[in-house]
BADO-539569 format. One record per residue: residue number from 1; residue in three letters; chain; x, y, z of N, C-alpha, C in turn. Coordinates in Angstrom, 2 decimals, padded with zeros to 5 digits, always signed. Example, Ala and Ser with C-alpha at 12.3 -4.5 7.8 and 13.67 -1.06 7.14 Angstrom:
# BADO-539569
+-----+-----+----+---------+---------+---------+---------+---------+---------+---------+---------+---------+
:   i :  aa : ch :     n_X :     n_Y :     n_Z :    ca_X :    ca_Y :    ca_Z :     c_X :     c_Y :     c_Z :
+-----+-----+----+---------+---------+---------+---------+---------+---------+---------+---------+---------+
:   1 : ALA :  A : +013.19 : -005.69 : +007.80 : +012.30 : -004.50 : +007.80 : +013.20 : -003.30 : +007.80 :
:   2 : SER :  A : +012.85 : -002.25 : +007.08 : +013.67 : -001.06 : +007.14 : +012.90 : +000.03 : +007.87 :
+-----+-----+----+---------+---------+---------+---------+---------+---------+---------+---------+---------+
***
This chain:
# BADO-539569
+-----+-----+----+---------+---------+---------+---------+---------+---------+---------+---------+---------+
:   i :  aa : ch :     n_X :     n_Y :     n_Z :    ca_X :    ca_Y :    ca_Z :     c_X :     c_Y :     c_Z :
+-----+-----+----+---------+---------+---------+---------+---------+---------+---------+---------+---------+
:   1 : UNK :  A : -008.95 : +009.46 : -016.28 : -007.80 : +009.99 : -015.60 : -006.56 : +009.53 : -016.34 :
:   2 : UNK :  A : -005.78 : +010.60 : -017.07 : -004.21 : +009.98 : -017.07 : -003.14 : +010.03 : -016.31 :
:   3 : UNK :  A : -002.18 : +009.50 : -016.35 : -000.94 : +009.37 : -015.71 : +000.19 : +009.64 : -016.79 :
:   4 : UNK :  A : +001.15 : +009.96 : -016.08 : +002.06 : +010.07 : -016.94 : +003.29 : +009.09 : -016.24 :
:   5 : UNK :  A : +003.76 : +007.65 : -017.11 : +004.61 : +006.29 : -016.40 : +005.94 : +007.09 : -016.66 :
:   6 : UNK :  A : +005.76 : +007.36 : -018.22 : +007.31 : +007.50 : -018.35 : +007.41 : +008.85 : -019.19 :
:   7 : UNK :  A : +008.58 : +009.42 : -019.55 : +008.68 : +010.58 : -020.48 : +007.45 : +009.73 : -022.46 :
:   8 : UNK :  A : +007.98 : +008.19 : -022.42 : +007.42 : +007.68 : -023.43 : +005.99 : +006.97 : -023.32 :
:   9 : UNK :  A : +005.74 : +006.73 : -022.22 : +004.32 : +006.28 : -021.58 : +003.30 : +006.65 : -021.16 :
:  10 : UNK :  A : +002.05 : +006.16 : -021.33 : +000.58 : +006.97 : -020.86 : -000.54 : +005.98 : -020.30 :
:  11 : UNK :  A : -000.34 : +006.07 : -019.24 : -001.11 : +004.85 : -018.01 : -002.54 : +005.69 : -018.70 :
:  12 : UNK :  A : -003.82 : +005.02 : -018.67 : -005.29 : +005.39 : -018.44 : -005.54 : +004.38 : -017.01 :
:  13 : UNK :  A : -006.45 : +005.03 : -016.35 : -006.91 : +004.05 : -014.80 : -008.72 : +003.86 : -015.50 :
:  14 : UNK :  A : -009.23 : +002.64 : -015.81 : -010.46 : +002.95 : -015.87 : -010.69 : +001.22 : -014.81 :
:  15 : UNK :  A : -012.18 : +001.59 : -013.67 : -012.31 : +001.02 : -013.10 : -011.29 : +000.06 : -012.25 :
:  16 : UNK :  A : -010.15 : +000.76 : -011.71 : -009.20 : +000.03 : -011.04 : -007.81 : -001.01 : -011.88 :
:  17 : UNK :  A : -008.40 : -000.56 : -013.31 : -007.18 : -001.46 : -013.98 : -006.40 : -000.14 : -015.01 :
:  18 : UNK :  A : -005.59 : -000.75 : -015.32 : -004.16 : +000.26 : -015.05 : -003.89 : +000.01 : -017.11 :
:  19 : UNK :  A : -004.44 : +000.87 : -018.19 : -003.60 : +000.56 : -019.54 : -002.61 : +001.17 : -020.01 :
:  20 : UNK :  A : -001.34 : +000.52 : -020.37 : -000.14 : +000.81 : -020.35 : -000.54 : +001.40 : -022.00 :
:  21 : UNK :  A : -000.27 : +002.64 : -022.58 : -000.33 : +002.97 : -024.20 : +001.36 : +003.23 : -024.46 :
:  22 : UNK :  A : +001.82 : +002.53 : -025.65 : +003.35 : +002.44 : -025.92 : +002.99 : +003.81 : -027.22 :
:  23 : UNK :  A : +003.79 : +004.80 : -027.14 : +003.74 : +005.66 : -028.79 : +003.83 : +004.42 : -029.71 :
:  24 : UNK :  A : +003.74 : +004.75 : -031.44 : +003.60 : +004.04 : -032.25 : +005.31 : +004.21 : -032.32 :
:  25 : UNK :  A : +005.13 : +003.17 : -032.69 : +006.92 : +002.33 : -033.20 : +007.71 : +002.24 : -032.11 :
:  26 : UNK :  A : +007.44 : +002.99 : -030.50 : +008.15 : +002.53 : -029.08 : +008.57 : +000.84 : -029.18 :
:  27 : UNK :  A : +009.74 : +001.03 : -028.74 : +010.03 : -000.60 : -028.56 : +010.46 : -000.98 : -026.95 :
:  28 : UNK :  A : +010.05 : -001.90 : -026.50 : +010.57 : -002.24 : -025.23 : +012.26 : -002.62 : -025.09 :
:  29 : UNK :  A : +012.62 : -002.17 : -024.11 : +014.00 : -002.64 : -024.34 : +014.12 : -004.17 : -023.81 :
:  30 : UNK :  A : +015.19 : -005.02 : -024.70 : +015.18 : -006.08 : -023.85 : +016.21 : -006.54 : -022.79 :
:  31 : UNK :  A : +017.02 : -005.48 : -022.30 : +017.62 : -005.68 : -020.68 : +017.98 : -004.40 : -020.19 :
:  32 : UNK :  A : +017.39 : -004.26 : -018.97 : +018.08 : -003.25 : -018.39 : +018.63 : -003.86 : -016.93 :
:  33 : UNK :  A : +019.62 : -002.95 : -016.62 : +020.17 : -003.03 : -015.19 : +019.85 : -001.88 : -014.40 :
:  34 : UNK :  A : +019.62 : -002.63 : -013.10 : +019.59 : -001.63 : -011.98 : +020.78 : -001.28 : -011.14 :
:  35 : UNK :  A : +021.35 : -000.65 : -011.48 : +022.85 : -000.37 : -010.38 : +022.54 : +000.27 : -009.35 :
:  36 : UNK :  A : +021.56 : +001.45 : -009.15 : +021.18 : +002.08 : -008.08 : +020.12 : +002.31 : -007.28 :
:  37 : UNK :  A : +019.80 : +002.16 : -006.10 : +018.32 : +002.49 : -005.64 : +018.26 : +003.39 : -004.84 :
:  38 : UNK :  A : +017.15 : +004.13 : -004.94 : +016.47 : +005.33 : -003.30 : +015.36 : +004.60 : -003.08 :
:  39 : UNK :  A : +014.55 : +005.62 : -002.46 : +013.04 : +005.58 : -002.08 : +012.31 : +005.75 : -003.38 :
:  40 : UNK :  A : +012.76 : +006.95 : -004.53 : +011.90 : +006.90 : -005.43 : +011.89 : +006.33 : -006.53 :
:  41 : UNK :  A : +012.87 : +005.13 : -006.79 : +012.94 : +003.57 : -007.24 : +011.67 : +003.18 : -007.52 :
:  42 : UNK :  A : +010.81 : +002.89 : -008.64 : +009.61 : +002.16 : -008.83 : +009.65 : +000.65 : -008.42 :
:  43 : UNK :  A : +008.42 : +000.30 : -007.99 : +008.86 : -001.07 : -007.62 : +008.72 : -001.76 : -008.73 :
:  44 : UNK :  A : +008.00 : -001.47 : -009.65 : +008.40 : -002.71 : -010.73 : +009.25 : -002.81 : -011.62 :
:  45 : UNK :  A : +009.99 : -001.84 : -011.50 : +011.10 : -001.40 : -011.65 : +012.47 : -002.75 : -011.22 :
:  46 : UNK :  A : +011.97 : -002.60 : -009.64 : +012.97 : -003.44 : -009.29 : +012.54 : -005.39 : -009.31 :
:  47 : UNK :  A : +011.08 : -005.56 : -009.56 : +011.00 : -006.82 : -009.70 : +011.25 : -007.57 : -011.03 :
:  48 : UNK :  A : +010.91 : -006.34 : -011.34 : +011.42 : -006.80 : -013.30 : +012.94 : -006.97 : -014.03 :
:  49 : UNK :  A : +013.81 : -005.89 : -012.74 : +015.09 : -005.97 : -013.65 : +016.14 : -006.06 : -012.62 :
:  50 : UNK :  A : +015.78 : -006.18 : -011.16 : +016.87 : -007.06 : -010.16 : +016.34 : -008.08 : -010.11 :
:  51 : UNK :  A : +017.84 : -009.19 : -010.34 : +017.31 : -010.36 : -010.37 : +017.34 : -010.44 : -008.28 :
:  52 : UNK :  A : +016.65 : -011.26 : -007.94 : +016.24 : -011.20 : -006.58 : +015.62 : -010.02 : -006.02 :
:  53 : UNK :  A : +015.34 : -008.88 : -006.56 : +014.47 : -007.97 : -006.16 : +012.85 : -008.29 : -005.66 :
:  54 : UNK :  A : +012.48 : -009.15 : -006.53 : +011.31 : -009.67 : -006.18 : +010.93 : -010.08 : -004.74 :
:  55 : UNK :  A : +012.38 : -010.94 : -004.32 : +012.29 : -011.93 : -002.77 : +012.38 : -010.18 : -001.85 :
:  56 : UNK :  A : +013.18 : -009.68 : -002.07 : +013.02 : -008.12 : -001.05 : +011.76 : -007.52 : -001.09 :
:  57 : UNK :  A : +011.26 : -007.64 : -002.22 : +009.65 : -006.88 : -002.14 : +008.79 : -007.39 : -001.77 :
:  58 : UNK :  A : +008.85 : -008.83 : -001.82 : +007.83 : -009.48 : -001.18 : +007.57 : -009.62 : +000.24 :
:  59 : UNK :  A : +009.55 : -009.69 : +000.77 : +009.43 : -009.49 : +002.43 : +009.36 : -008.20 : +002.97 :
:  60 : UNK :  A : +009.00 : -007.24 : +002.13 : +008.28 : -006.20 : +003.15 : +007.38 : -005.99 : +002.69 :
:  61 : UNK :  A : +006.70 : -005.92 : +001.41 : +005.85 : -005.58 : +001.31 : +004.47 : -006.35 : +001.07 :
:  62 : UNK :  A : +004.76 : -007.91 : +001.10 : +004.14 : -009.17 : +000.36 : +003.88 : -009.62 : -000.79 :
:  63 : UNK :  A : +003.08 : -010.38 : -001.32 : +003.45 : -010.38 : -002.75 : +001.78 : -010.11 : -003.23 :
:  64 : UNK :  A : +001.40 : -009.52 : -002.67 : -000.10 : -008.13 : -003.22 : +000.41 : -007.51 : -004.28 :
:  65 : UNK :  A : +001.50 : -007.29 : -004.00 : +002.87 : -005.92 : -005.40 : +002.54 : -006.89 : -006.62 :
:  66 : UNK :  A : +002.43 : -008.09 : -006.54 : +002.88 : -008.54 : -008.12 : +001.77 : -008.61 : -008.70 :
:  67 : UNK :  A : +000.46 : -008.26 : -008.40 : -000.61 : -007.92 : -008.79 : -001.55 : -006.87 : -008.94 :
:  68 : UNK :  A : -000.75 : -006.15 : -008.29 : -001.36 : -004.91 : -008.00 : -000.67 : -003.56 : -008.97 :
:  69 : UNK :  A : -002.12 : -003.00 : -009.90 : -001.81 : -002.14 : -011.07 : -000.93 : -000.94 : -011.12 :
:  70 : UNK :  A : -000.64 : -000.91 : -009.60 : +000.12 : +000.13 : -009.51 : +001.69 : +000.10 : -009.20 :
:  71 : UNK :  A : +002.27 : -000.85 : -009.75 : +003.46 : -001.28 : -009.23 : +004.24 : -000.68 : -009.90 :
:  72 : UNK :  A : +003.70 : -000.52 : -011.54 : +004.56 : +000.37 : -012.42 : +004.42 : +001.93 : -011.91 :
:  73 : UNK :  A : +003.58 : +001.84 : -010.96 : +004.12 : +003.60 : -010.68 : +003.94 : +004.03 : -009.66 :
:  74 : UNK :  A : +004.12 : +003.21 : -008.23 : +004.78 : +003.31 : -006.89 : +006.18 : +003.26 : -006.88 :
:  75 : UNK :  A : +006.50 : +004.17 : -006.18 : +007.93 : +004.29 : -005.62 : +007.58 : +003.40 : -004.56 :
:  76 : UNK :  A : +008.95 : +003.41 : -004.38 : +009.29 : +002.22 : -002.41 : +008.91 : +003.56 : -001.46 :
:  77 : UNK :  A : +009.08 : +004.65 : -001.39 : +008.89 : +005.08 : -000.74 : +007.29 : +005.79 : -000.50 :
:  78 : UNK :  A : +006.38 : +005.61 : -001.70 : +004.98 : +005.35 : -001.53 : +004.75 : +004.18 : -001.36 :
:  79 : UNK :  A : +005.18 : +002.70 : -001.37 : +004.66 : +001.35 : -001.37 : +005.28 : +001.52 : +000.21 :
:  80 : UNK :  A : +006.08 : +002.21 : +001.36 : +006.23 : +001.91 : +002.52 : +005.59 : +002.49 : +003.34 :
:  81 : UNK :  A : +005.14 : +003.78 : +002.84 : +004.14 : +004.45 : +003.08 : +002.72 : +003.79 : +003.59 :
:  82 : UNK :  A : +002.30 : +003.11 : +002.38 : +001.31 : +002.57 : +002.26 : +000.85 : +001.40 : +003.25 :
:  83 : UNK :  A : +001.94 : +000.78 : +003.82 : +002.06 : -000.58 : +004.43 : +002.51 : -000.53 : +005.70 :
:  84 : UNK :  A : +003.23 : +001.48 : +006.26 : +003.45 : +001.65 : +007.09 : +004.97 : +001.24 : +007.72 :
:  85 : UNK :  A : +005.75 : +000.75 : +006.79 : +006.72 : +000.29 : +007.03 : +008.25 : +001.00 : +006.52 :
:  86 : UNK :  A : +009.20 : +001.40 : +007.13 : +010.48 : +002.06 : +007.07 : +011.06 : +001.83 : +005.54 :
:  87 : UNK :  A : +011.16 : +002.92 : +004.54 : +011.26 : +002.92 : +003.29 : +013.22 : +002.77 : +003.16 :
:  88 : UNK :  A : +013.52 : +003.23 : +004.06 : +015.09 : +002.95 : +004.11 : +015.47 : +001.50 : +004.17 :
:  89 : UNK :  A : +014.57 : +000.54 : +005.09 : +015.16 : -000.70 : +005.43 : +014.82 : -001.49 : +004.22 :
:  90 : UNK :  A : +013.86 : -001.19 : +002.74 : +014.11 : -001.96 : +002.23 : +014.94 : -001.26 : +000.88 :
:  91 : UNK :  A : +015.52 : -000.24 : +001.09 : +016.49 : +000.33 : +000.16 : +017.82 : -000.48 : +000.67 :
:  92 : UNK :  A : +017.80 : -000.69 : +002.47 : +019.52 : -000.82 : +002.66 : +019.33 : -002.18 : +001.79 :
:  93 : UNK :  A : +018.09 : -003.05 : +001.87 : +018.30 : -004.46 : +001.30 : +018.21 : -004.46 : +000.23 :
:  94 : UNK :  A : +018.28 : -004.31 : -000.66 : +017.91 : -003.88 : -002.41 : +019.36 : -003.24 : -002.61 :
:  95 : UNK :  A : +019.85 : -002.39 : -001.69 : +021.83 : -002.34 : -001.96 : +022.06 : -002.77 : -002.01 :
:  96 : UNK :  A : +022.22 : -003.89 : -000.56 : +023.13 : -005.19 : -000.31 : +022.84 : -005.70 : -001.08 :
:  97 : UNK :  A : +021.47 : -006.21 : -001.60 : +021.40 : -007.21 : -003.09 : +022.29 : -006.78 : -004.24 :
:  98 : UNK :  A : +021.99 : -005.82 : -004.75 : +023.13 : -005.14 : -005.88 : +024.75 : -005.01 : -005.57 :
:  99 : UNK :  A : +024.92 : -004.97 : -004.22 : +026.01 : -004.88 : -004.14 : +027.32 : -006.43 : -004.02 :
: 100 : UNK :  A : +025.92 : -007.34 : -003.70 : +026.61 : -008.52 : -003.43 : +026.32 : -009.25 : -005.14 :
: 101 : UNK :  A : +026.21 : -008.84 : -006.11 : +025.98 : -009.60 : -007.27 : +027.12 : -008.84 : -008.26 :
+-----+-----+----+---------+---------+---------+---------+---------+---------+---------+---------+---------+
***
């Protein structure tokens, strides 16, 4: 099965684990910022590049996310889904975080 992560990325799923393939000569960038969030915000997205994003994802969603292969390609609004829990309340908190830094 493939996925498609990014316009530059190509997830394979074999037996529950998740391989990230970079094109040849892709480089990772080394900082990005998050200025904005919705629902369709990836979450690893936000644990990787808000600083304190992590502590918001963990209080709604626990910290299962930081292990779990699919973090690079759940939205918040499939990870609230999933857990049953209001995808807005952890967008308003992931504002207020950005907005108070």
């Amino acid at each position: 099965m493939l996925i498609t992560c990014n316009p530059n990325d190509t997830a394979v799923i074999t037996s529950g684990m998740v391989t990230i393939f970079k094109p040849e000569g892709a480089q990772m960038t080394d900082m990005k910022e998050i200025t904005e969030v919705s629902g369709e915000t990836i979450i690893g997205d936000i644990v990787e590049w808000l600083p304190g994003g992590a502590d918001v994802i963990e209080k709604y969603f626990g910290n299962g996310c930081f292990t779990c292969p699919g973090i690079r390609m759940e939205s918040i609004n499939f990870g609230a889904t999933m857990h049953g829990i209001d995808a807005e309340a952890v967008v308003a908190d992931l504002r207020e975080l950005i907005n108070s830094g």
